[in-house]
C-alpha positions in Angstrom: 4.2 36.7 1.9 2.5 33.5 0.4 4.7 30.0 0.5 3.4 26.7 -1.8 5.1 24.0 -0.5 6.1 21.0 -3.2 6.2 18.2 -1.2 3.3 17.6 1.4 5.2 15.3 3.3 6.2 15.1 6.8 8.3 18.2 6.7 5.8 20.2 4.6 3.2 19.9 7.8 5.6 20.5 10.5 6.4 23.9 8.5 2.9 24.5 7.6 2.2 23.6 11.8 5.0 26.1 13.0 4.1 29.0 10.7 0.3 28.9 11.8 1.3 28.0 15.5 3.8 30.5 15.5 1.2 33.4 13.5 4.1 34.0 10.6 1.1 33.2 7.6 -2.6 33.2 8.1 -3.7 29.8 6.2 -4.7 31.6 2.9 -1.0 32.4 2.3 0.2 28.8 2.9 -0.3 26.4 -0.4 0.4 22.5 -0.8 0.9 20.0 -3.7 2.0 16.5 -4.2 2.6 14.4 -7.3 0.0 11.9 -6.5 -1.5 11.6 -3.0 -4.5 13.6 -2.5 -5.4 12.0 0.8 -2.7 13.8 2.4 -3.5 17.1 0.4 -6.9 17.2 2.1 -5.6 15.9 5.5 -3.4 19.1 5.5 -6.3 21.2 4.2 -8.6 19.4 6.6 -6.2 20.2 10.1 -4.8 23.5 9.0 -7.4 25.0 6.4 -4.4 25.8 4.0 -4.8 26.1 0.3 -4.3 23.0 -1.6 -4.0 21.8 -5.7 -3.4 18.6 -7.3 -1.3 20.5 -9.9 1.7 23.0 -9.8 0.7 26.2 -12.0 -1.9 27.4 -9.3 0.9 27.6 -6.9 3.6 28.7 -8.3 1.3 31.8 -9.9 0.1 32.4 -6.4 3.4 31.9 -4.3 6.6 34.2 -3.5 8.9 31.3 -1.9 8.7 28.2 -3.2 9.6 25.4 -0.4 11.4 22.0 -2.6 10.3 19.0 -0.1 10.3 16.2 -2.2 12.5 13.1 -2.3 16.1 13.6 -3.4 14.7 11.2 -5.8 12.2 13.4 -7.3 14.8 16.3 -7.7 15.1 16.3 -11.1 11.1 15.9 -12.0 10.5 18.8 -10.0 13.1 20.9 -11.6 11.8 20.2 -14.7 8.2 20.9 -14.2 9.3 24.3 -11.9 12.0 25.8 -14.4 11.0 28.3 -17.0 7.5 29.0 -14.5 9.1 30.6 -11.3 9.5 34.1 -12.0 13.1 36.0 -10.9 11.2 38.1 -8.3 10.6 34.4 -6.4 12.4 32.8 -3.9 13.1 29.1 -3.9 14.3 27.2 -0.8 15.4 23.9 -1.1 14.8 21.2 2.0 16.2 18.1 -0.1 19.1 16.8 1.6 22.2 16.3 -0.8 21.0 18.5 -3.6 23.8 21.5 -3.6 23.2 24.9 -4.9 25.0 24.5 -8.1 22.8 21.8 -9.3 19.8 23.8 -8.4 20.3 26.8 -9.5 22.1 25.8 -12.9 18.6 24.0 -13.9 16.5 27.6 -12.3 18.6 30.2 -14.2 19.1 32.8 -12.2 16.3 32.6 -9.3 17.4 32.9 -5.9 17.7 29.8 -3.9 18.3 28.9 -0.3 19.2 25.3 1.2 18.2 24.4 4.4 18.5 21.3 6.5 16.3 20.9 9.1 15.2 17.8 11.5 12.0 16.2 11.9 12.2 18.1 15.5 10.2 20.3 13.2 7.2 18.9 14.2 7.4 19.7 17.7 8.6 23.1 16.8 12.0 21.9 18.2 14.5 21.9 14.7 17.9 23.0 14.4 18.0 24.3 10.7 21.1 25.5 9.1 20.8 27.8 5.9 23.2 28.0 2.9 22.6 30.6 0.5 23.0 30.7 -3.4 24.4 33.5 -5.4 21.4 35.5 -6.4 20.0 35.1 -2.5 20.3 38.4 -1.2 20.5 39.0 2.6 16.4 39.9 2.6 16.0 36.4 0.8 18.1 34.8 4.3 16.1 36.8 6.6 12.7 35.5 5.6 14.2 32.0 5.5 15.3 32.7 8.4 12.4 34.0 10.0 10.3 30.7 8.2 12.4 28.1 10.0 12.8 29.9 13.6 9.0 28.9 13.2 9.6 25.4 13.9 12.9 25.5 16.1 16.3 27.3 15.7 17.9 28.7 12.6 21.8 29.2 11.8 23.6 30.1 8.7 26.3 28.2 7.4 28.7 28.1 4.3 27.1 25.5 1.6 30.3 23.0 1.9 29.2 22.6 5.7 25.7 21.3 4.7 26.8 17.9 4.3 28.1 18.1 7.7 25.0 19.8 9.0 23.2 16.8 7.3 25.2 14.3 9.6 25.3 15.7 13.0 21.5 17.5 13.1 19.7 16.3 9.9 19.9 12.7 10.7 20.8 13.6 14.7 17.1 12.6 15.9 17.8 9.0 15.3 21.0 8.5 16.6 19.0 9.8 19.8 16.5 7.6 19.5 18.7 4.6 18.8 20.5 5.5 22.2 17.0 5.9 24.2 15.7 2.1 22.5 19.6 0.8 24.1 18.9 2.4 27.2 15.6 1.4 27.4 16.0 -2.1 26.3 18.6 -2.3 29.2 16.7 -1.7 32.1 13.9 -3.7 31.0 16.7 -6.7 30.7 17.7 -6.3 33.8 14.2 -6.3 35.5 12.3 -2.9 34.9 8.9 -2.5 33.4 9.7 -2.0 29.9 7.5 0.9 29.7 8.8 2.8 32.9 12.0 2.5 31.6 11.1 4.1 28.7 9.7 6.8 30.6 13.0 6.8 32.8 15.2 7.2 29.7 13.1 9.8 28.0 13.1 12.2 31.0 16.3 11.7 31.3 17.2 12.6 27.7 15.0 16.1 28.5 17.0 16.6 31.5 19.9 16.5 30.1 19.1 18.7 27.5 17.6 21.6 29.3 21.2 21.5 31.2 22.7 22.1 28.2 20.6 24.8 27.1 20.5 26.4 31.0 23.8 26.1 32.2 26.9 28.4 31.1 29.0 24.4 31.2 29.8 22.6 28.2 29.2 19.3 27.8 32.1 17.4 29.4 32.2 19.7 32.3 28.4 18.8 32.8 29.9 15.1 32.4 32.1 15.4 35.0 30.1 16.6 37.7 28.2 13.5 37.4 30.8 11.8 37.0 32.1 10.7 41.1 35.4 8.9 41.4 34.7 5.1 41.3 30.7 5.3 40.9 28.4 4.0 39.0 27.8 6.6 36.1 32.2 6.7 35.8 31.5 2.3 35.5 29.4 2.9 33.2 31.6 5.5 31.1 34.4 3.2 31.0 32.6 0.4 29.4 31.7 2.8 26.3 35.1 4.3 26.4 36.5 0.7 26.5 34.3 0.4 23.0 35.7 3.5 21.1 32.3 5.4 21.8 33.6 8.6 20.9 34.9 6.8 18.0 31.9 5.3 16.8 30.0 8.7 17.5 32.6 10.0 14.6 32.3 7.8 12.4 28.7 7.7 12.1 28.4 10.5 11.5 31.4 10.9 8.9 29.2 7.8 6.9 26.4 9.9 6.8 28.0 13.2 5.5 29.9 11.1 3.3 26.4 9.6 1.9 25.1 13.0 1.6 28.0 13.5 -1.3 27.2 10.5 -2.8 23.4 11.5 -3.0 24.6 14.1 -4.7 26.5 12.5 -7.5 23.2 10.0 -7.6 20.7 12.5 -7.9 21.8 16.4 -8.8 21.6 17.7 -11.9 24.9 16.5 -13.5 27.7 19.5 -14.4 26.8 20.1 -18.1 23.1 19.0 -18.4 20.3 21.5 -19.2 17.1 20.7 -17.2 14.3 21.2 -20.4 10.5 22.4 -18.6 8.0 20.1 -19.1 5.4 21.1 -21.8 
């Protein structure tokens, strides 16, 4: 198995991280390019020993899954310099939030293609990636995506019309976390602790929590309400967010976001109708 990665972005070296980390790929099967910066080719050469080009050909003659991890932007520059070069006996999975199937595999013409959404828990090895597959990915082709993301965290498979979903809750979930651990943090250095111990306060916290949630056999609001005395602080604390339609907000965040998934869609897919041409 060899993997060329188009995109050497963030995402590109948390995959490139888990797969050598995790003894998936020796280097010699992993491959990077970008359109134009070749300071971060050679920093991922440099750290991992990896094969890099400044062009797409070598690549994509070398590679059996092709990894999409550009822009949604850039979707349609990629497509056409890809299309009409990747070979049926290739697998292309897609990491470029929005983009659907359709779109993708209307401008590759038969190749099999997998989405995936993963989080940039990636680069601690940490992700939650869900899978979508097209209609030439056969269940081999989901396996080894499979197997490629449980490199950098967990791995589910979904229905496609989910993805935008996925997208919302665990695509974009890191920063909602992060937003809440700034609040938290930000409060007890108002009210008189060192900013950075409370930072360290909220953070192991946040771990805490988690690791109940992955040890214990509870579910979340049963977890909630052991903490949760009668007339304490943490069930003061609870009533001010309920007071402020936390739940509330928590829902519609994260129905904005799917919804902007859909939009990037429309803005950048390749439209129902239009042929992607190959570069020459």
């Amino acid at each position: 198995m060899v993997i060329g990665m188009i995109g050497a972005g963030n995402m590109a070296d948390a995959l490139i991280k888990g797969l050598l980390g995790r003894h998936v790929l020796p280097p010699d099967a992993i491959w990077a390019t970008n359109r134009s910066n070749r300071e971060r080719l050679a920093g991922l050469q440099a750290r991992y020993g990896i094969q890099i080009t400044p062009v797409k050909p070598p690549l994509l003659e070398a590679a059996g899954i092709i990894v999409l991890a550009v822009k949604p932007k850039d979707t349609r520059e990629v497509l056409g310099q890809i299309t009409g070069v990747v070979r049926r006996e290739q697998l292309v999975i897609s990491v470029i939030a929005g983009i659907p199937l359709e779109s993708l595999e209307r401008a590759l013409r038969g190749i099999p293609v997998i989405r995936a959404m993963p989080n940039t828990s990636a680069a601690v090895l940490a992700s939650a990636t869900a899978l979508a597959a097209g209609r030439h990915a056969t269940g081999e082709h989901l396996r080894t995506a499979t197997r490629i993301f449980e490199a950098v965290g967990d791995a589910v498979t979904v229905r496609e019309d989910l993805l935008d979903v996925v997208t919302a809750l665990s695509g974009s979930g890191p920063a909602y976390v992060y937003r809440l651990i700034e609040a938290m943090s930000h409060a007890g250095a108002d009210l008189g602790l060192d900013g950075e111990l409370a930072r360290r306060l909220a953070v192991q916290t946040l771990i805490g929590a988690a690791r109940m949630l992955t040890e214990s056999a509870a579910d979340p609001g049963e977890l909630r309400r052991r903490v949760t005395s009668p007339g304490g602080t943490t069930m003061a604390a609870l009533g001010v967010l309920e007071n402020r339609g936390f739940a509330e907000i928590v829902r519609e965040a994260i129905s904005r976001a799917a919804e902007r998934a859909r939009e990037m869609a429309d803005e950048f897919a390749v439209p129902d109708g239009q042929e992607v041409r190959p570069e020459v």
